[in-house]
N, C-alpha and C positions, 0 to 999 in steps of 0.2 A: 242405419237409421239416424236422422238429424237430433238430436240433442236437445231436450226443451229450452228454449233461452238463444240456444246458439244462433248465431245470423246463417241465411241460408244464404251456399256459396253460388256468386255470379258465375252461370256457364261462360267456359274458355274460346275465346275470340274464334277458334278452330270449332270449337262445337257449335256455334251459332252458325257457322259457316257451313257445317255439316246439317244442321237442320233445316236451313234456307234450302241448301239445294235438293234436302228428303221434299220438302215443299212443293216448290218448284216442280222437280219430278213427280210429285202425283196427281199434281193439281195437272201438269201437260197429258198424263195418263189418263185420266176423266177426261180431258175436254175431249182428248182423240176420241173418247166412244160415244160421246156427249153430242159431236160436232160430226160425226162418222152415221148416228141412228137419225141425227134427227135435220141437219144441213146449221149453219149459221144462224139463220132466221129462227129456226125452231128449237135452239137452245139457249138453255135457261143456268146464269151464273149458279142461280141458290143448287139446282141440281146437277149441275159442275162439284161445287162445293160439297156436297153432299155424298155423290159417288167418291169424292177425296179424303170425305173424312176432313174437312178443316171449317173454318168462319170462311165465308164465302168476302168478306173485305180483305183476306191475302191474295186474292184475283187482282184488283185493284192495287194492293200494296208489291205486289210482283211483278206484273203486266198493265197496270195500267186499266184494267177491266176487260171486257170479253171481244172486243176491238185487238187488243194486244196479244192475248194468248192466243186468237187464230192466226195472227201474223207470224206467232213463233214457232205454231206447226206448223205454219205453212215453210219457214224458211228450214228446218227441218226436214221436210219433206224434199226440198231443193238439194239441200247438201245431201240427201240419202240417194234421191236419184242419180246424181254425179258420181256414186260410186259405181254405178253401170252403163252412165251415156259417156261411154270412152270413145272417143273418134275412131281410136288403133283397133277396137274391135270389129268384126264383121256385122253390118248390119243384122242379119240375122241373128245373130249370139245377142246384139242389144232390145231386138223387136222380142226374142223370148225370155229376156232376162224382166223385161215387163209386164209379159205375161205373167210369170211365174210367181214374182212379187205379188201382182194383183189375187192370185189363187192363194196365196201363204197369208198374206194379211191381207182382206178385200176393205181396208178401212180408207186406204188412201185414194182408190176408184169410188168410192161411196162418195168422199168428199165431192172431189173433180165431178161429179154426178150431180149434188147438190148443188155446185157455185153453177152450172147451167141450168140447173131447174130455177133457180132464184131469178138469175137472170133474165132468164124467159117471164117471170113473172114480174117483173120491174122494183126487184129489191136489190137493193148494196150489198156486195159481197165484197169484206176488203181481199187486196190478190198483190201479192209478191213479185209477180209475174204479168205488169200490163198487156207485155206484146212476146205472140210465140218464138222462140230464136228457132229460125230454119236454117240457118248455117250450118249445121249439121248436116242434112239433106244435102244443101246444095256442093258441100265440101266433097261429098262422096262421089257427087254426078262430076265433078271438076275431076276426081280420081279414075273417075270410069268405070267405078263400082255401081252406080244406078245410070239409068238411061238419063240423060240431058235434057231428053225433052218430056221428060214428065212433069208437070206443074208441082213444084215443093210445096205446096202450100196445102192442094190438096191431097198429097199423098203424106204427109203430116197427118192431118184430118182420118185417112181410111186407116193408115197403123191407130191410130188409136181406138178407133173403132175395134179393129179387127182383135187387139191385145185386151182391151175392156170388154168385151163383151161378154164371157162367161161368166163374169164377176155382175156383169150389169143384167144381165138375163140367162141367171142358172136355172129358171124355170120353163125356159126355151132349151137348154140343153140338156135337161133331161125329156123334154117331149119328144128334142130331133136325135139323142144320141141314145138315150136309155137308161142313162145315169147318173149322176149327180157330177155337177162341176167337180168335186174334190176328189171325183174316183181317178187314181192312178190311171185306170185305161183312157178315159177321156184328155188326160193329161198329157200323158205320151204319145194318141191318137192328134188332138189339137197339135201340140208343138208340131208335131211332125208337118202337120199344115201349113202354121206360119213361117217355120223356117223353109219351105217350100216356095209360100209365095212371095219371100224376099227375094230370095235367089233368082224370079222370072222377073224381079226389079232392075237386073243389069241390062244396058245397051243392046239393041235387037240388030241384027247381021243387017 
């Protein structure tokens, strides 16, 4: 207990340093559920701030405001997917490694969800990401692990369909399957599928 009289001691250069990034860290935690329930348009700093527990002006003193902090999950969200879109892995192992992600935490499919519904309704959604990199695709067809003549562009398009979609309509997979998206059976049932229909993505005799 401080002392009456006594001056009270300035935290040390490392503890300020530690509570910026306690900061930081919970205020990117709020916005993910913030920005996850409601899309960009539909979220609200004070209520960022509030699910944080902080003054909703360290948005702004951190990020710049709520412009900034979706840039910073978003790039985030870049660097976590890169730890699964390895080239050296088989297609398949990378199509279910984004299934599986989407079923463990459905918050980053929620987003991606969002910035097309915005979209489609003629609001700004800032994006990290102008243009899709189909290098990917096409590296694989150049390996002769996908057929050559499939259009990269759209078969881009149908994996993500195909890996978002129990995340994006778990109310359809319980009417078509019986179960809830998170039941292990559907889990092991689905993969079984998508790594399926990778594999009929190689070169035809």
């Amino acid at each position: 207990m401080r002392e009456p009289g006594k001056p009270r001691r300035s935290p040390a250069p490392e503890e300020r340093q530690a509570d910026a990034d306690r900061t930081r860290r919970v205020l990117l935690a709020a916005a993910y559920e913030e920005f996850a329930e409601k899309g960009y348009a539909g979220a609200r700093v004070h209520e960022i701030a509030a699910r944080a527990n902080v003054n909703k002006q360290l948005i702004n003193y951190y990020f710049g405001g709520k412009e900034g902090l979706y840039r910073t999950l978003q790039s985030q969200w870049l660097k976590h997917e890169a730890t699964f879109h390895d080239p050296d892995r088989p297609a398949a192992d990378v199509a279910t490694s984004y299934l599986h992600d989407g079923l463990d935490d459905p918050r980053g499919t929620r987003l991606m969800v969002w910035r097309g519904l915005s979209y489609a309704a003629g609001q700004e959604t800032p994006d990290e990401e102008p243009e899709q990199d189909l290098s990917g695709i096409t590296q694989r067809q150049q390996s002769g692990e996908i057929d050559p003549d499939i259009d990269p562009a759209c078969l881009l398009l149908a994996l993500i369909a195909m890996t978002s979609a129990p995340t994006v309509m778990p109310d359809l997979v319980k009417k078509t399957f019986g179960v809830e998206a998170t039941d292990p059976v559907f889990r092991e049932r689905y993969t079984a599928f998508v790594r399926d229909m990778v594999a009929r993505l190689g070169p035809r005799s």
